[in-house]
PAVODO-130387 format. One line per field, with one value per atom (N, C-alpha, C, O): x, y, z; atom name; residue number from 0. Coordinates in Angstrom, 3 decimals. Atoms other than C-alpha are relative to their C-alpha. Last residue first. Layout:
<nodes>
px: (X/...)
py: (Y/...)
pz: (Z/...)
site: (CA/...)
pos: (NUM/...)
</nodes>
This chain:
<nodes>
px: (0.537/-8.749/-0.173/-0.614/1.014/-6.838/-0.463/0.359/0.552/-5.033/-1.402/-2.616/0.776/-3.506/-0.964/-1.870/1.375/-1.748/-0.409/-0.283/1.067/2.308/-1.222/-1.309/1.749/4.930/-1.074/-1.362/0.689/8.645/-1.540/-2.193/0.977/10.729/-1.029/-1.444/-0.527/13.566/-1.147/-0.849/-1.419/13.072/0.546/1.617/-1.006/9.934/1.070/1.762/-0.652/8.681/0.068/-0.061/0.263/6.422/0.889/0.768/0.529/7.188/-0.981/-1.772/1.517/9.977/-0.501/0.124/1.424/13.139/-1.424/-2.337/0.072/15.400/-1.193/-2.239/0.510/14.553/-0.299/-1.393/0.957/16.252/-1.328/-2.466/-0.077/19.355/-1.343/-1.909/-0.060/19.261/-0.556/-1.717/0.734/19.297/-0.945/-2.090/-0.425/22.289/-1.727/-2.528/0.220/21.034/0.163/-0.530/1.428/22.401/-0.201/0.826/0.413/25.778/-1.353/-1.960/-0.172/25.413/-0.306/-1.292/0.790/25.359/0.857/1.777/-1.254/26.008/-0.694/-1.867/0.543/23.301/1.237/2.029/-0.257/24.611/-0.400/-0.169/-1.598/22.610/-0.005/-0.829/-0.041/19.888/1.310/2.181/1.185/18.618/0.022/-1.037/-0.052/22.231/-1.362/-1.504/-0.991/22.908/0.059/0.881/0.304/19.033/1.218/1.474/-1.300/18.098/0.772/0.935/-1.060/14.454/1.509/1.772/0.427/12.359/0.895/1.617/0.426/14.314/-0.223/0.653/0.501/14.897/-0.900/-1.897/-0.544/15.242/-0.539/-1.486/0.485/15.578/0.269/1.377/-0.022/17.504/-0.646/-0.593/0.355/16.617/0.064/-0.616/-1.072/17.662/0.305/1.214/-1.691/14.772/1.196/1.693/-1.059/12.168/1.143/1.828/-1.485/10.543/0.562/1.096/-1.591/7.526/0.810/0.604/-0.699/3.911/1.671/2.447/-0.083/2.724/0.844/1.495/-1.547/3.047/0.574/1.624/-0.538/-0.070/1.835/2.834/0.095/-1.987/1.159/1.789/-1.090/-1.097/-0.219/0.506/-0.980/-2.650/1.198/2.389/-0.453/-5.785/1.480/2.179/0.400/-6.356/0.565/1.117/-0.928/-6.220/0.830/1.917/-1.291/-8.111/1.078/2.154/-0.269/-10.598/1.327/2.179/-0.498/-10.468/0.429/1.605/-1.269/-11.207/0.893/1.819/-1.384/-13.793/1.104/2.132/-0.085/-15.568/0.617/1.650/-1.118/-14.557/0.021/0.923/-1.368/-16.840/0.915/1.634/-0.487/-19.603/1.229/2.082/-0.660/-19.523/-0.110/0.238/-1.771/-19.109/0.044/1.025/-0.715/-22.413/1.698/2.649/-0.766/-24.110/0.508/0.576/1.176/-23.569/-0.238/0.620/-0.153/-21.042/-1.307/-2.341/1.167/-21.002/0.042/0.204/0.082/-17.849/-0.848/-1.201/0.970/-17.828/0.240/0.512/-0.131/-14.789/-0.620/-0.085/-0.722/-16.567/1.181/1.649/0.293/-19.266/0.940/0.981/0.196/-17.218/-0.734/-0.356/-0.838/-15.624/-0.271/0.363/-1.029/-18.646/0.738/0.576/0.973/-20.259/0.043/-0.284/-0.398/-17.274/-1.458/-1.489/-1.176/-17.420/0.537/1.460/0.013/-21.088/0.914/0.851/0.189/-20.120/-0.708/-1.037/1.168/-18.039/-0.416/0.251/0.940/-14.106/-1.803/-1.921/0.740/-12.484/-1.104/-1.971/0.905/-10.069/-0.526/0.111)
py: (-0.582/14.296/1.379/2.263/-1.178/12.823/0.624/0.757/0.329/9.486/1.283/1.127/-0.554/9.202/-0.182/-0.972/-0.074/6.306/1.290/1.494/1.085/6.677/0.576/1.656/-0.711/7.792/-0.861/-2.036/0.736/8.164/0.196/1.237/0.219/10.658/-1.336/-1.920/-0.775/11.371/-0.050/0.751/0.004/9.313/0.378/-0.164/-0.869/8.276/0.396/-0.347/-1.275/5.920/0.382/-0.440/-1.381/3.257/1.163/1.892/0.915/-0.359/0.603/0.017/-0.532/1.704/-1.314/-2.203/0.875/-0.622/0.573/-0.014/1.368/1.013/-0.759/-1.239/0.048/4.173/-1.100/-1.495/-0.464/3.785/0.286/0.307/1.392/2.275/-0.102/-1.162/1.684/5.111/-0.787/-1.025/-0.244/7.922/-0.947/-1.356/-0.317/6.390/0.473/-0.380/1.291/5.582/0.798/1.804/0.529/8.352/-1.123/-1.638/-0.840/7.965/-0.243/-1.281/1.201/6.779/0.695/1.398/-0.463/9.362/-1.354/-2.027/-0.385/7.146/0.712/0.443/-1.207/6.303/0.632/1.262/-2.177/3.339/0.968/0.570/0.661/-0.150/1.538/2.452/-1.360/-0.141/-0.330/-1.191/-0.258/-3.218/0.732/1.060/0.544/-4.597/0.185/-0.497/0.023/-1.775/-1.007/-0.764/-1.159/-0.778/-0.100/1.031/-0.207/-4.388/1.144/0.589/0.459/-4.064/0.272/1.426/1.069/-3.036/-0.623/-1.277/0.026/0.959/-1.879/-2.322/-1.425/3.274/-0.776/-0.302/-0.105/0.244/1.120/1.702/-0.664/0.330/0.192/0.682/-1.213/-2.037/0.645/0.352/0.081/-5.021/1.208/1.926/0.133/-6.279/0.372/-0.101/-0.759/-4.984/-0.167/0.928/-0.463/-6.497/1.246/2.143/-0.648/-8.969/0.345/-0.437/0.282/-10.232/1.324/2.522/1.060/-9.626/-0.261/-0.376/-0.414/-6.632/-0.649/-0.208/-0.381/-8.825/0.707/0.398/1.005/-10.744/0.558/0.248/0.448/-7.712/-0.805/-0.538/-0.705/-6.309/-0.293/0.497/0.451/-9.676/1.067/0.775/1.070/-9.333/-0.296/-0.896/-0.455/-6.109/-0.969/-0.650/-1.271/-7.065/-0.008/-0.547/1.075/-10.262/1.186/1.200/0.725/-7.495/-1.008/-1.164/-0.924/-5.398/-1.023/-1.230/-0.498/-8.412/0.515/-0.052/1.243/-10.038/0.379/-0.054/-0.095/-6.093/-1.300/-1.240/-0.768/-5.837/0.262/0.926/0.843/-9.081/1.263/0.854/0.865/-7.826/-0.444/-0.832/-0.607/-4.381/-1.086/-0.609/-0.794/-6.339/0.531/0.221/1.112/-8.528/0.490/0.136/0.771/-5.406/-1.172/-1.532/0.216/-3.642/-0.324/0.074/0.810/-0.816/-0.717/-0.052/0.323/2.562/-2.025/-2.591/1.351/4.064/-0.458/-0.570/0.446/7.821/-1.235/-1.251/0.127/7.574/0.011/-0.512/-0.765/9.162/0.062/1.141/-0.981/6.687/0.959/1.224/-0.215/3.980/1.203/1.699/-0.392/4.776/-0.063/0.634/-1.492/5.230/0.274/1.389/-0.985/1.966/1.398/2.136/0.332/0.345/0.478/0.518/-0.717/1.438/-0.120/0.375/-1.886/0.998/0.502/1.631/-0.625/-2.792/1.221/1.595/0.325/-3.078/0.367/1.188/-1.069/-2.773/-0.602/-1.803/0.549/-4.291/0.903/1.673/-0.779/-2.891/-0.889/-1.483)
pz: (1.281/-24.809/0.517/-0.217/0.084/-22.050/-1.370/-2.276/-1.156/-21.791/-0.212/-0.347/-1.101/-25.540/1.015/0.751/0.259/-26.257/0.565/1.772/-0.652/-26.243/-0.310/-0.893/-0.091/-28.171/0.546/0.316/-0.131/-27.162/-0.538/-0.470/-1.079/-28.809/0.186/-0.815/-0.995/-31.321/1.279/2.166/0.445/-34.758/1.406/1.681/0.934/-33.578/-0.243/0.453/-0.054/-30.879/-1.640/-2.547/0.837/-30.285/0.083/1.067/1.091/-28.243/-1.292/-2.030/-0.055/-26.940/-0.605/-1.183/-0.949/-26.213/-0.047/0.535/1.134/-29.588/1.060/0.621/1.366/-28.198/-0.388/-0.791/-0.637/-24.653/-1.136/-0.667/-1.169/-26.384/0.373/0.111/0.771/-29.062/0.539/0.205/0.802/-26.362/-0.925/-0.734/1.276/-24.148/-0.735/-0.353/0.635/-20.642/-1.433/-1.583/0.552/-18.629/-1.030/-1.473/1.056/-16.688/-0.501/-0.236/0.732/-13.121/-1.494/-1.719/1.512/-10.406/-0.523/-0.060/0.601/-6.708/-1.276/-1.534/0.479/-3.943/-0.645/0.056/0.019/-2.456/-1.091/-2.233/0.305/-2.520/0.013/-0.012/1.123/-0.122/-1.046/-0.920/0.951/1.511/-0.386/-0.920/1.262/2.870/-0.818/-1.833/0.508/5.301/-1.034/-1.919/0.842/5.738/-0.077/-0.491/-0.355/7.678/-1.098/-2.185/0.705/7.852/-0.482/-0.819/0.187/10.090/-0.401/0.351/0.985/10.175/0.565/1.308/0.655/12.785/-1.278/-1.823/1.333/15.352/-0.545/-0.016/1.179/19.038/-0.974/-1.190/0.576/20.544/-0.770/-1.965/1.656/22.273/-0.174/0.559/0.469/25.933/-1.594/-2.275/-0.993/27.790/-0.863/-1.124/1.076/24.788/0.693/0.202/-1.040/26.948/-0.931/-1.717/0.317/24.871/0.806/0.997/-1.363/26.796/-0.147/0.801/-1.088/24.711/1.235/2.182/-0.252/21.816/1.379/1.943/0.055/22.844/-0.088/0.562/-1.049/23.315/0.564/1.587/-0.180/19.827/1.725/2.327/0.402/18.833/0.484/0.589/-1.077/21.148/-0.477/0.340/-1.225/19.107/1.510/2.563/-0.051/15.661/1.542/1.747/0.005/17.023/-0.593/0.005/-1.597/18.482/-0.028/0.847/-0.540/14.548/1.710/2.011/0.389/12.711/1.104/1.685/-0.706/14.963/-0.709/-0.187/-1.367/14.864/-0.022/0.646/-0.441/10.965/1.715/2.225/0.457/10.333/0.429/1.341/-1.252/12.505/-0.407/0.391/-0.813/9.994/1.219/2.300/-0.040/6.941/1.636/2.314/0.304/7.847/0.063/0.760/-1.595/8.964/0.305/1.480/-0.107/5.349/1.555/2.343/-0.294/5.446/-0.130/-0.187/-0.678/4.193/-0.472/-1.553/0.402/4.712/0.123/1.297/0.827/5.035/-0.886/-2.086/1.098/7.091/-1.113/-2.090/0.344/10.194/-1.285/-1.648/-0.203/9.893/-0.467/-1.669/1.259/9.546/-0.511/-1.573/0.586/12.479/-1.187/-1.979/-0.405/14.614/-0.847/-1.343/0.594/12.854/-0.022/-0.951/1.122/14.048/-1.109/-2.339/0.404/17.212/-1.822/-2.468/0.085/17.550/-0.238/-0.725/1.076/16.687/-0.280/-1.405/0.209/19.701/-1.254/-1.883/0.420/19.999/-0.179/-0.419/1.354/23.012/-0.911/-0.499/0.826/25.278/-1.111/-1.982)
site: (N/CA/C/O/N/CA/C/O/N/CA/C/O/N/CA/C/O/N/CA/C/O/N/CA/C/O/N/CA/C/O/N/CA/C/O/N/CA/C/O/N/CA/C/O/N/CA/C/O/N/CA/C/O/N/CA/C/O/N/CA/C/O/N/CA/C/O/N/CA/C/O/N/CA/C/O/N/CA/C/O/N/CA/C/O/N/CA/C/O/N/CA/C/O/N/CA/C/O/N/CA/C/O/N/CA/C/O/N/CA/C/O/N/CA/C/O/N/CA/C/O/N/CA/C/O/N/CA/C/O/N/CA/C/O/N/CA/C/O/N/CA/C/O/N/CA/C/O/N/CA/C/O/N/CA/C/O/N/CA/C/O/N/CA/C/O/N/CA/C/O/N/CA/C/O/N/CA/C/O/N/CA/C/O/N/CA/C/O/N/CA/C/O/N/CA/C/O/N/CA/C/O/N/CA/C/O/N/CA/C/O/N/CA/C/O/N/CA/C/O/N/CA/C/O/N/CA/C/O/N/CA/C/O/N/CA/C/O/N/CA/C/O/N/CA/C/O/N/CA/C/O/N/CA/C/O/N/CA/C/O/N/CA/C/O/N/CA/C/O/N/CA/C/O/N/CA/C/O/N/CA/C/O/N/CA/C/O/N/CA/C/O/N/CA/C/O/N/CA/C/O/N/CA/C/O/N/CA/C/O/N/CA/C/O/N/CA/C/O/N/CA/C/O/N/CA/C/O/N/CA/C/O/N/CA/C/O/N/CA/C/O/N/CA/C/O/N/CA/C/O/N/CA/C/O/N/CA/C/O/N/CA/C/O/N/CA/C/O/N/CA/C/O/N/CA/C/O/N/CA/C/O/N/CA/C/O/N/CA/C/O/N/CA/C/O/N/CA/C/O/N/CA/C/O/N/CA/C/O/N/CA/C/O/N/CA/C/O/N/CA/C/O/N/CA/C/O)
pos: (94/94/94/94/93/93/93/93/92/92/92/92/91/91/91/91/90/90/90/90/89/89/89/89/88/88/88/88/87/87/87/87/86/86/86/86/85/85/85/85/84/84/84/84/83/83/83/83/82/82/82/82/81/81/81/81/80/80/80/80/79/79/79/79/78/78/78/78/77/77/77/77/76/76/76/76/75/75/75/75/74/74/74/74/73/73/73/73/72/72/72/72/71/71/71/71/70/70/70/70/69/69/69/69/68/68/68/68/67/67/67/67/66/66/66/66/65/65/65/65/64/64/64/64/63/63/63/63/62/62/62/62/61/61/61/61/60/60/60/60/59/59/59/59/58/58/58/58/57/57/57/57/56/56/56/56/55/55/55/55/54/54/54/54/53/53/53/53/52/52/52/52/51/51/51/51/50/50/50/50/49/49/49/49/48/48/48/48/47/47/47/47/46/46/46/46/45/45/45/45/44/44/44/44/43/43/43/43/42/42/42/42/41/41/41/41/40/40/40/40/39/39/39/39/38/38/38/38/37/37/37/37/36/36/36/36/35/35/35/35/34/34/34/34/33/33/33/33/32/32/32/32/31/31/31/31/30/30/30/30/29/29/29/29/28/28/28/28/27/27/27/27/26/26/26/26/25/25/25/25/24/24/24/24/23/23/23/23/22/22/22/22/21/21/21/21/20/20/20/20/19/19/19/19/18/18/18/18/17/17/17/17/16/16/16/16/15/15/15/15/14/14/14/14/13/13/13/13/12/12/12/12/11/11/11/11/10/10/10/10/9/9/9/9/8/8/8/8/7/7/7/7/6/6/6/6/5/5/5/5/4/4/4/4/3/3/3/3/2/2/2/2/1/1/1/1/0/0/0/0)
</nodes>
């Protein structure tokens, strides 16, 4: 399967993406080497390989999920780079 640049005018289309026709030849050799690459894997022998839940190895990339007391008041105060006696203060966002 290869994509053409009707397909990529198709999809931009339906993303309301508006493309010039420079972007949309460049996302047709994108998308094909995309394309030729999930090709390429296609070919590896993975009979002897176990399905994974997770990419990456999820017994040393988590650490355990334990309660931990809270960060003292003070402590958490003293690092603002604005507070008051009892709260953080930051810039207003909304008026």
């Amino acid at each position: 399967m290869s994509v053409t640049l009707k397909d990529v005018t198709y999809m931009a289309n339906l993303a309301r993406l508006q493309l010039t026709d420079e972007e949309a030849r460049a996302l047709v050799k994108d998308m094909n080497d995309i394309l030729g690459y999930m090709d390429l894997l296609e070919q590896v022998d993975t009979t002897n390989v176990p399905p994974l839940e997770h990419v990456t190895d999820t017994e040393t990339g988590f650490r355990p999920d334990k309660a931990l007391p809270p960060l003292d008041h003070e402590l958490a105060l003293k690092n603002a780079p604005d507070a008051d006696a009892d709260h953080f203060r930051v810039p207003r966002v909304i008026d």
